[in-house]
Each structure stands twice: as structure tokens, then as C-alpha cells.
N, C-alpha and C positions, 0 to 999 in steps of 0.2 A: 601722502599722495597729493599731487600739486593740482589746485581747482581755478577758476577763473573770478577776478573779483568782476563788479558792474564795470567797469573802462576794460577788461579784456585780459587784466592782466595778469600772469601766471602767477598764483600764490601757495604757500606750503597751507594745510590742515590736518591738526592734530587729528588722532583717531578720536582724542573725545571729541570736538568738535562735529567732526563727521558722525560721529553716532549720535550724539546731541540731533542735528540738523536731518538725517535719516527720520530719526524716530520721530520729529515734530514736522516734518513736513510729508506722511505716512498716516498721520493724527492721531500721532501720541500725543500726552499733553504734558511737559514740564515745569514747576511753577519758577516765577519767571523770579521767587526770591532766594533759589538754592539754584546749584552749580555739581558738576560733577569734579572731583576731584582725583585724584593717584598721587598715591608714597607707599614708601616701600615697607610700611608698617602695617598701613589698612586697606596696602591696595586699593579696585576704584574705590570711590565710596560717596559717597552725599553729603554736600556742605551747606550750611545757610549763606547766603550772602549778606543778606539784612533782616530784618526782624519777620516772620513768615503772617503774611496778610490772611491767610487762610488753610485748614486743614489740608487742603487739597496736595501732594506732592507729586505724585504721577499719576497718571492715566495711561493703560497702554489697550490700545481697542484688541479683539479678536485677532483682526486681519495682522497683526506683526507677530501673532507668537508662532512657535516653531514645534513641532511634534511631528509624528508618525502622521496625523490627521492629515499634511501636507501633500504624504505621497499617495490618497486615494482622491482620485481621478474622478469619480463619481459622485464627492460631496461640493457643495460652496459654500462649506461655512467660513473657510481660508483657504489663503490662495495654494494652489495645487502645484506643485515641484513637478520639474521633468524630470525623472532618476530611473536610471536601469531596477531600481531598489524599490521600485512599486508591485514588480513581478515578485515579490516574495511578501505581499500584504497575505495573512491568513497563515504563511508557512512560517513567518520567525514571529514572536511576541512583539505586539505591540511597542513595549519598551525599550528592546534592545535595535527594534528599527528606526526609533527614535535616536538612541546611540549614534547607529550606522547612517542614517542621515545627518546629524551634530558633524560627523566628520567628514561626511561627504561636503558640506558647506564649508566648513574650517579649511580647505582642504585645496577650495576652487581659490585662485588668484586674482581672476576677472572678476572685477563689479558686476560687468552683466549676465555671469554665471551663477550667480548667487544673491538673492535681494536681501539677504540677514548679514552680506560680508560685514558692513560696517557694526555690526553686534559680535558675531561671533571675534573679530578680529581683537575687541577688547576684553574678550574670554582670556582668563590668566591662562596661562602656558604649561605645558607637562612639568615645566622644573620646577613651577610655581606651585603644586601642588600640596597639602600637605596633610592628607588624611593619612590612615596606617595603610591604606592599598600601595603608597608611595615612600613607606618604609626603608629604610634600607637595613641591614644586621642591627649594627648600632642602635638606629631608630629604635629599633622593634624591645630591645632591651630594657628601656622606658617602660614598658607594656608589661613586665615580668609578673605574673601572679595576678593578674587582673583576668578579666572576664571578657574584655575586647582583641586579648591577644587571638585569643581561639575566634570569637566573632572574626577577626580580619580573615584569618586563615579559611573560613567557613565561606565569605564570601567573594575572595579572591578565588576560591574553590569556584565557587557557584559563576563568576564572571568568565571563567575560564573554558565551562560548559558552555556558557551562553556564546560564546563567541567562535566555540566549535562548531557547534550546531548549525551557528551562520553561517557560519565558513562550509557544509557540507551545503546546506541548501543553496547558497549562490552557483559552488560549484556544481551542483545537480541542475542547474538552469544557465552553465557555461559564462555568467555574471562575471566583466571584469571589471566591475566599476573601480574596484581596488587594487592597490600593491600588496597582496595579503602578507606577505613577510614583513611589511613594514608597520601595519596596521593595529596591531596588537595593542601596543603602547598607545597609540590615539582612540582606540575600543575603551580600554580604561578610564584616560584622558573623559570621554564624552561621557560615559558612566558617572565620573566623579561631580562633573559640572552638573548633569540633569540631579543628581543626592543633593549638590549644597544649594540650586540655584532654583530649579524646577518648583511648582505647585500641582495639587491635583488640579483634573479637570473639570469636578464634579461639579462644582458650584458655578461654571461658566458654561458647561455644556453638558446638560443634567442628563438629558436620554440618552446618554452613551456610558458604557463599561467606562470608567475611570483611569486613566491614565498620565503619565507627567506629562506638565505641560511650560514650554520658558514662554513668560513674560520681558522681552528686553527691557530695560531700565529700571523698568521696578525692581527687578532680582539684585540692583545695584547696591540698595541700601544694608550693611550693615548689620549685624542682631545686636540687639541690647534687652535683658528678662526684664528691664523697667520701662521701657520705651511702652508709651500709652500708644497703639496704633486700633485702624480700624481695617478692615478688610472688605472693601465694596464690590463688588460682582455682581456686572449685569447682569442674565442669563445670554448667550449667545450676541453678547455687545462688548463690554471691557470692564477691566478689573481698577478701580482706583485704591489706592492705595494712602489713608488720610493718619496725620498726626495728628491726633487728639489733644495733645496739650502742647499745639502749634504756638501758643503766648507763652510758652515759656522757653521756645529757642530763639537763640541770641546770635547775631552774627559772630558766625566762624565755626560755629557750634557743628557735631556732627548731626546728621539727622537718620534718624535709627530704623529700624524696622524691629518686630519682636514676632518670632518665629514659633513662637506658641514657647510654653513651658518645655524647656530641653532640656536633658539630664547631658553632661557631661561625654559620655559614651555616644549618645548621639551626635552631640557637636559632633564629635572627632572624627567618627566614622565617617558620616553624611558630608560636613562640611570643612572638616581642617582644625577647628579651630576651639576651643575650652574656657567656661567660665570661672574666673578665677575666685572662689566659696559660693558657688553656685546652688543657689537657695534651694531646690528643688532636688538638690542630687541625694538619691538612692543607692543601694548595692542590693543588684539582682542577684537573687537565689533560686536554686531550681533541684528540688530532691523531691524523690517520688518512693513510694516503700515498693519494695523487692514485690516481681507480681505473685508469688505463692502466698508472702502475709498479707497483700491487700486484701487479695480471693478470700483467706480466712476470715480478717478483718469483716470483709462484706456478708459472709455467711452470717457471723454474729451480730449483726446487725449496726455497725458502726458506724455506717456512713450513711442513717439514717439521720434527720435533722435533731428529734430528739435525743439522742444519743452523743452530740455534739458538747463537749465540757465546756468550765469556762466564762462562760454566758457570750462564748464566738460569735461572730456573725457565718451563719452558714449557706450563703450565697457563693460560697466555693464551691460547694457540692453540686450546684449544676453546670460550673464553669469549665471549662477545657484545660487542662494546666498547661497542655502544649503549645495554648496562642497568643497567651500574653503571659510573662514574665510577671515574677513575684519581687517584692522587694524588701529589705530591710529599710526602716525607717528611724533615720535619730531623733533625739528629743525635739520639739522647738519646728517639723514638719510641716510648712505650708499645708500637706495634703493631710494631716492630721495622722495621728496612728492609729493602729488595730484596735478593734471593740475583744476586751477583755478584762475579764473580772479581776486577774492577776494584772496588776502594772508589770511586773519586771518580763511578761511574755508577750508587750504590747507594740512592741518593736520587730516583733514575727510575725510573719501573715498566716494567719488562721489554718491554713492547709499545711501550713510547717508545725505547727503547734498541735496539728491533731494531728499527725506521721509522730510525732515522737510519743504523744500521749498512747497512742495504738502499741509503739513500740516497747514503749513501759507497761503496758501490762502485760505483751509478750514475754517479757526478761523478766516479769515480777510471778510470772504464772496465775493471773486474776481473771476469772471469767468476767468479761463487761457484766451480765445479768448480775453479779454480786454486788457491783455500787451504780449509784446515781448521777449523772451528767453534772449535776447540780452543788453535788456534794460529794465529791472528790475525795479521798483520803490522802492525808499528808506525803504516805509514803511512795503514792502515785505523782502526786505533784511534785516532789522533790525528784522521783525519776524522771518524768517528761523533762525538768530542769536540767538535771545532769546529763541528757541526751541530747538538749538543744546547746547545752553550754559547750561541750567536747565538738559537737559538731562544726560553732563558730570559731572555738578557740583553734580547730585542726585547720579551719578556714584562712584564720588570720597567720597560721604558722607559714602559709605559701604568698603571705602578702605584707609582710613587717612594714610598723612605720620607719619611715627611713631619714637620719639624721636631714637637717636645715643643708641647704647646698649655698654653697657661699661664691661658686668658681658662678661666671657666664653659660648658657647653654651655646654647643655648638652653634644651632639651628631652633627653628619653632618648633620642628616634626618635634621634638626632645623636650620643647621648654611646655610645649599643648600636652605633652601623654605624660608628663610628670604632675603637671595640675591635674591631669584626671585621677592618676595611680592614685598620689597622696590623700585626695579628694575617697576615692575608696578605700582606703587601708583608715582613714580616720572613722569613719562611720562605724565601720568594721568592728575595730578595736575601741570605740565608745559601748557598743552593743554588747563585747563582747564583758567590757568594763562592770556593767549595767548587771547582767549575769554572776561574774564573780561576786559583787558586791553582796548579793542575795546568799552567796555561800557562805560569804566571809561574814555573816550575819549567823549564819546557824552554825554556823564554825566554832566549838565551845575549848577555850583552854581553861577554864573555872574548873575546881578542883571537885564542885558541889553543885552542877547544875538544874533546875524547878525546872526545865524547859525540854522541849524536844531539840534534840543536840546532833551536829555531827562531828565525832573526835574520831584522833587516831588509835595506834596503839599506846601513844605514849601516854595522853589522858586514861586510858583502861588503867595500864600500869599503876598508875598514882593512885587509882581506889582500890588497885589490888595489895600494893604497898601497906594504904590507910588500915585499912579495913581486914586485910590478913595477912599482915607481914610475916608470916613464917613461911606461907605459900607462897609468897612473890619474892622472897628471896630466896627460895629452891628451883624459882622459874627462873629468876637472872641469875643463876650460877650455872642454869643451864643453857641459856641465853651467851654466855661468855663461851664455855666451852665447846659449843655448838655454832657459834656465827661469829665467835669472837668482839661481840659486840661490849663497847663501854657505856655502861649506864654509872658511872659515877657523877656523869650529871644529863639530863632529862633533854638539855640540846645536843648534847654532843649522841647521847641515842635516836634523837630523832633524826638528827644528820646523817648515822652510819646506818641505822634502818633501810632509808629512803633509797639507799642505793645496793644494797644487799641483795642480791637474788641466790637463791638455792635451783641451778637445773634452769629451768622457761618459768617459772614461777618465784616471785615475789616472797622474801623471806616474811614479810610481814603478813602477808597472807595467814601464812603458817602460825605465828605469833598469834594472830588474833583468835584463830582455830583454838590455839591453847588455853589464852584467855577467858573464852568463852566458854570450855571446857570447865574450868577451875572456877567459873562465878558459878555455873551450873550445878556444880558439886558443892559447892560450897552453900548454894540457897537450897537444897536436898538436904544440906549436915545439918545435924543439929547445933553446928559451931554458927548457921546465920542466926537462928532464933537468938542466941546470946550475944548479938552484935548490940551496939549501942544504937540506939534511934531505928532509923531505918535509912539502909545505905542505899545509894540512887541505884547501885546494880540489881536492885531485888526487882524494881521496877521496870528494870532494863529487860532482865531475864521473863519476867511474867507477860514483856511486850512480846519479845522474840518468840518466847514457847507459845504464846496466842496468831501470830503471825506463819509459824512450821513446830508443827504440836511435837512431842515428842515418841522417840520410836520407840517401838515395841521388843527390837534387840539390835546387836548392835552389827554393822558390817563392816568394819572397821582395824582390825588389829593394832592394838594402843601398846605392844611390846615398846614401842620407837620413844613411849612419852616418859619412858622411867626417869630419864636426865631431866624430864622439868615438873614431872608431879608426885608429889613426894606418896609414899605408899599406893602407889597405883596398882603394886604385886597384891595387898589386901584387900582392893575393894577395882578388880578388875574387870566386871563387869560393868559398874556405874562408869568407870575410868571409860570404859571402850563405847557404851551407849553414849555419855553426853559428848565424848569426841566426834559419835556418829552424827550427834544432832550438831553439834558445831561444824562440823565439816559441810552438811548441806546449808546451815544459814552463812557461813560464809560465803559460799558458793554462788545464794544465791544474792545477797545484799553489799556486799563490799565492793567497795567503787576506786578507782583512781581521783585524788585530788591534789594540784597540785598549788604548793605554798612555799613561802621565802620559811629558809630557815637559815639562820647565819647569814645570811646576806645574799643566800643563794637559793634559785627556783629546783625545787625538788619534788618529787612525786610520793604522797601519801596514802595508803590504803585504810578509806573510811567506814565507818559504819552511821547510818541514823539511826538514832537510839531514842524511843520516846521513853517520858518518868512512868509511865504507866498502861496497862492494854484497856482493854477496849475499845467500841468505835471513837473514834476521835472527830466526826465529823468531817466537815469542808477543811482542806489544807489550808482556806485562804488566811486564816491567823495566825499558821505562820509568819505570815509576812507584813504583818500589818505595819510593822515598822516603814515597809519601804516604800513609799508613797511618790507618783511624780510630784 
């Protein structure tokens, strides 16, 4: 726009310029050792000129910012707009009239129709935009398996409403201040700029409900999570805006603003834009237990503080889980992690931690009155484990880490929602790291384990082998002709197991039914007394029968077991009872876990086995190994 110099003479002025000179002849305040700048990498943004004499960078008073506040008529605390769009104060929100005035200014051509032209006019532009509202197909593809894809949808939802709504109330008050079929895309547009640009109102005009509010010039700076800034707010005067560690920018330098600690998700949505290993980044989780087992849950008294395992912090239980978002946290967390006696559950927020601990005694059938908060049984710990493990592992199966990308991104929309994705699928799959490691801890392929153990069938097999090879090679012959399984060597069965199904069920299921069947009979025969030493199964079986006592008869028909236990026709009662009792501790304790075998990830059916019954105590020695 062409302005006049002192002799008269027509001259061109950049729009920075004009908003520079707007804003400081309005009484903003600029310091006079930084500049504003534009490129096409950081947009405006804020430069040093020369070394910064003082913290001070902007000032911008009350009277230049721009809100809803504008179109009532009836306040002075700034100055008052004339807009058809005051008749609908009380009928649309606050915010979205804030919106609909951003465009109603952006909008006007004339200077003298608008006293923010020279601000809004160096508002980046709808193509410039590059939050996920401005997504296109492609974009959005970036976003695949993360948590902000739905966020966007949820809130282009929510914008869509808000913009109907306006649109009935103007038209219920004949309002044509707009082009309504054109308006849509600048509705958004103004949306997006009041998310990256906007402050609250709270702290500059405290006796009012809190609403966004633009500050010109100051909104110009930049984010940076290191930038030392201050945030000064008159009450009902202006907002300065001070660099803190002004001695250490250097001419040419950018000058930053830092926008509080932002996770990732936020950048993007709110502002456009992603920090690339952004110290503070989280992966939001949000599970709640099904409402019939909470109600049970709450009857038995579980979400009582005392009754809280772990040594939790139980400041969940009066929290709302619907208003703020929970998070995963990795190792090395500015924000610290979860208060927990287990390390390896210190990376789940407490109300995840006790949803799955709730749900392990569900699946384990354990009245809470039976044990103590305090002192946990192992086989409870290791369920809450295996419920939190499957739940992150099924998590990271919708969000894989994704090979290094070597090509250019199209666009930023693509190059910002890959730093976020990657940024969540790492956290993710460290967490979930963190967890298997603990299994692959108790994981035992020792032929002779002192320990509380989780193996498969193929470790069973080897002490059946040991310890009564006559009976385990009547089981693998029935085993071959039965599943066609090669046990001529111990990997190549654990290979052909793992993928073996009989029907919807797992042949190994069945396998270890038998197994457990033939230890059971065998610590009843008088052939265990004659064992040499004392085999770990005797221990195993004394756990399990302390754990699901045994039955009284059997309901069972063991005709089907003739192929793998030898003389079952002679002592077919015992054959049919301990299959009765093997069939419900299978049922109830055998888990999926899945591990490399040959080179390949496969699915095994485990059992924990402790050497011995009794109380055993807190689970937490289990794990003492794993220490952060």
C-alpha cells in the first residue's frame, strides 16, 4: 500500500513495516534491537538486530488486541467494533464470535474499516496453514495409528457444529454480514489462527469468564521448549513479553518465545508445527474397565485407598478420568514417572495399573479380601503384567516403528505429523520393550529351574522326557500321530506347536492339559517316590493343586487320552480326575506369549510355575532383577 514520506512523496510500505508502525504508533512497544522478519521456513518471526540491551521485546497494551470483547458495546476496556455480529453476543460462544469477527476484519479491504487491517493482513493465509484441520488424503496418512488422527476428526466434528449453529443464529436475526457459502474455509482459517496465536484472557482481565485473546506482535515470536521467557501481564493494562537470557542473543539470532511445555500432539493440532525429540513428549492412553466390573470392583471395595496395590499414588481416585488425559511415560521423563514399587509398571499411570490389577483377579478368580495391597502374590503380579503387556503390545501393533525415510517430504503438513507419529510409536514400543523384558526374565529354558518360572510346553516335555521317559515317549508318539508334530529336535517342536491349532483352540493348550495330567499321576504313583532327588515337577504340581485343589470326581471323559497315556484303560478313573483337574488349571492359568523361535515371532502357550506352594509373599522379588 503506497504511504506518504515527510516532502509528500508517494512511497511503497511493506506490510511488515505497516504493522511495525501501526502497532508502535497505537503504543505497542518494539525493542528497538530486534526486527521482524519473513521466509518461507519460519514465516514472520523475530530477529535480533544487535546484541539485546534489555529483556524487554514487546509490549502490546489492552487497547490493540482483538476478541469477542470488541463487539460489546457496553464495555471500555477496548475499543468497540461496529459489526452486525454484536446482535448475536449471549447467542453464539464467546469463541466462535471471536472466530467470526477474525474474519469479519480479515475480510474488510479499507484501512478505515478495520483498525487491526495492518495485523490481520500479516496473518498467514488458508494455504499457509498446516495443522491436521488442513490435511488433505495424503496428509492425513502420516497420522495412521496415532491418537490425533481421531483428535482431528473429533474436532473438525466439533468446528463444523460450531459453525452451523452460527450460521442458524445469524440467520434467525436476518444477519448478512457474510457470504455464507464462502465462509466456511475462513471459519476454520480464524479457528486455526486464534489455537496457534491466541492467549488466555485470564491473567489480563481477571473478573471475566476466560476467553482467547490475540495479542498483535507478541503472537509473532516463534516457540522454542528452551527459550528462557517471562510472561508479564498487567491486569487490565498490557502483556510484555521479556527474554530472560537477553545476554545471550546475538545478532541475527532468532528470538523465541516458549509456549509453555507442549507435547507434540499439541503443537500440531493447535499450531502447525512439531518438535523434533521433544523432551516432554508422552503417549496418551485412555482405558477404563467395562461398567458391570467396575460396579463389582466398587462393591468389593477396590477403589478404596487402602486397597490400592503397589505402593500407587491414589490421587486418581478422586480424579475424573474424562478431563485430563493419562499418559505413558519413558525412561529419562522431565515430568518424572509413576510412584510404584514395581519399576517395570512405573511407566503406566496408576489408574492403568490398577484396571488391569482389578482385572487379574477377575481372570484369576481371587476375592480382594484374600490378599493385602501391600503384599501382592506373585501370580497376581505377573497377571496385572500380562494384561498391561498384551494391551500395549495390541497398541503398538496399530502404530509400528516405521523404517528411517531417506526420499524429501512432499510438504511440512507430512514432514510435522511424521516427527509426531515416529515421536509416539517410539515411546510406545520402548514401554512396551520395558515389559517384555520382565517376561523374558522369568521366561525359563533351564532344564532344572530353583525359581518361579514361566515355560512352555516344550520345557514341560524335557522333564517329562528326564524324569519318565517311558511316559513321554508314549505322549510323543501320540503327539506325531495326533498333530503330526516333529519332536526330533525341541526347536523344530516348538516351531510346529506354535502354529498348530486343533478347531478355535490351540493345540498346545491341549498338550499341556496332558502334560499336567501325566505329572499329576505320576506324583500320586508310587513311580514319583522312586524318582531320584526331587524333580521341579513335584513342586510344580503341589503349587498348582494349592492354587485349584483337586476334584472330588471327574467330568471329563478321558476315552480320547488312550493315544498319549499309556494304560489309562487300568487306572481310568485317576486318568479322568487328574485330566478334570488339568483341564480347569489350564483354563484357568495359561496365557499367550509370544517369542522368536528360529528366527521367527510366534505365539506360545505358557504356564507360571512356582518350585514350591505356599504363600509366597509380595511378587516384588520377583523382579528384583530389574531395576531402573
Amino acid at each position: 500500500m503506497p504511504s506518504l514520506d515527510q516532502t509528500g512523496t508517494s512511497v511503497d510500505v511493506s506490510p511488515l513495516q505497516r504493522l511495525v508502525r501501526w502497532f508502535t504508533s497505537n503504543g505497542g512497544q518494539l525493542s528497538a534491537d530486534v526486527d521482524i522478519a519473513f521466509d518461507a521456513s519460519n514465516g514472520y518471526h523475530c530477529r535480533a538486530t544487535r546484541n539485546l540491551s534489555s529483556p524487554v521485546v514487546a509490549k502490546c497494551p489492552l487497547s490493540l488486541t482483538l476478541s469477542y470483547l470488541n463487539l460489546d458495546q457496553t464495555q471500555s476496556l477496548v475499543p468497540r467494533v461496529e459489526s452486525p455480529l454484536a446482535k448475536c453476543l449471549g447467542s453464539i460462544p464467546n469463541n466462535v464470535l471471536t472466530y467470526l469477527l477474525l474474519v469479519e476484519q480479515r475480510l474488510r479491504t479499507d484501512e478505515s474499516g478495520s483498525k487491526w487491517l495492518p495485523y490481520v493482513s500479516c496473518l498467514p493465509e488458508p494455504s499457509a496453514m498446516t495443522t491436521p484441520l488442513w490435511f488433505d488424503h495424503e496428509d492425513m496418512q502420516c497420522l495412521a495409528g496415532t491418537n490425533l488422527a481421531r483428535e482431528t476428526s473429533v474436532k473438525l466434528d466439533r468446528l463444523t457444529g460450531e459453525w452451523n449453529q452460527a450460521k442458524e443464529v445469524m440467520a434467525a436475526i436476518q444477519m448478512k454480514v457474510f457470504e455464507l457459502t464462502v465462509i466456511s474455509e475462513w471459519f476454520r482459517w480464524a479457528a486455526t489462527i486464534v489455537s496457534s496465536r491466541a492467549f488466555i484472557s485470564t491473567h489480563i482481565i481477571p473478573d471475566k469468564e476466560t476467553f482467547p485473546i490475540l495479542f498483535p506482535v507478541v503472537d509473532i515470536l516463534n516457540h522454542s521448549p528452551t527459550a528462557k521467557v517471562e510472561w508479564d501481564f498487567h491486569p487490565l493494562q498490557d502483556f510484555t513479553l521479556k527474554i530472560l537470557s537477553h545476554d545471550q542473543v546475538r545478532p541475527g539470532d532468532e528470538v523465541y518465545n516458549n509456549y509453555a511445555p507442549k507435547q507434540n500432539d499439541e503443537l500440531l493440532l493447535g499450531y502447525g508445527f512439531c518438535v523434533a525429540d521433544n523432551p516432554v513428549e508422552q503417549f496418551a492412553i485412555k482405558m477404563r474397565l467395562p461398567p458391570q466390573i467396575e460396579q463389582a470392583a466398587r462393591s468389593m471395595e477396590l477403589f478404596e485407598p487402602t486397597n490400592i496395590p503397589f505402593g500407587m499414588d491414589t490421587s486418581f481416585l478422586s480424579a475424573d478420568p474424562n478431563e485430563e488425559p493419562e499418559y505413558l511415560r519413558p525412561k529419562g521423563h522431565p515430568f518424572g514417572r509413576y510412584e510404584n514399587r514395581l519399576p517395570f509398571f512405573r511407566a503406566i499411570p496408576p489408574r492403568i495399573v490398577h484396571m488391569f490389577f482389578i482385572q487379574a483377579l477377575m481372570n484369576l478368580q481371587i476375592h480382594p479380601g484374600n490378599i493385602q495391597a501391600d503384599s501382592v502374590p506373585p501370580r497376581i503380579v505377573l497377571e496385572t503384567l500380562l494384561l498391561t503387556y498384551e494391551a500395549i503390545d495390541n497398541r503398538s501393533q496399530t502404530l509400528p516403528l516405521a523404517p528411517q525415510r531417506q526420499a524429501p517430504f512432499p510438504n511440512d503438513k507430512q514432514r510435522y505429523a511424521t516427527i509426531y507419529r515416529d515421536g509416539q510409536a517410539m515411546i510406545l514400543h520402548s514401554i512396551r520393550a520395558e515389559l517384555k523384558a520382565v517376561l523374558d526374565t522369568l521366561r525359563s529354558h533351564d532344564a532344572k529351574p530353583a525359581r518361579p518360572v514361566i515355560i512352555s510346553t516344550t520345557e514341560a516335555l524335557m522333564h517329562l522326557s528326564s524324569d519318565f521317559p517311558s511316559r513321554a515317549e508314549h505322549l510323543k508318539s501320540g503327539l506325531v500321530s495326533q498333530y503330526g508334530l516333529d519332536i526330533s529336535t525341541w526347536m523344530r517342536y516348538s516351531a510346529d506347536i506354535a502354529t498348530l491349532e486343533a478347531g478355535q483352540q490351540p493345540a498346545e493348550l491341549t498338550v499341556w492339559k496332558l502334560l499336567l495330567c501325566l505329572f499329576l499321576i505320576s506324583y500320586e504313583d508310587t513311580e514319583a517316590g522312586a524318582a531320584p532327588g526331587r524333580p521341579a515337577y513335584l513342586g510344580w504340581i503341589e503349587y498348582l493343586v494349592e492354587q485349584t485343589p483337586l476334584p472330588t470326581t471327574a467330568t471329563v471323559d478321558a476315552e480320547a487320552l488312550e493315544e498319549f497315556i499309556q494304560g489309562w484303560e487300568r487306572n481310568r478313573r485317576q486318568v479322568e480326575r487328574a485330566f478334570t483337574w488339568a483341564d480347569e488349571v489350564v483354563d484357568k492359568y495359561a496365557f499367550p506369549l509370544v517369542e522368536e523361535v528360529e528366527g521367527d515371532e510366534v505365539q506360545r502357550i505358557c504356564m507360571y510355575l512356582q518350585p514350591s506352594p505356599g504363600h509366597a509373599g509380595s511378587g516384588d522379588w520377583m523382579f528384583e532383577e530389574l531395576r531402573e
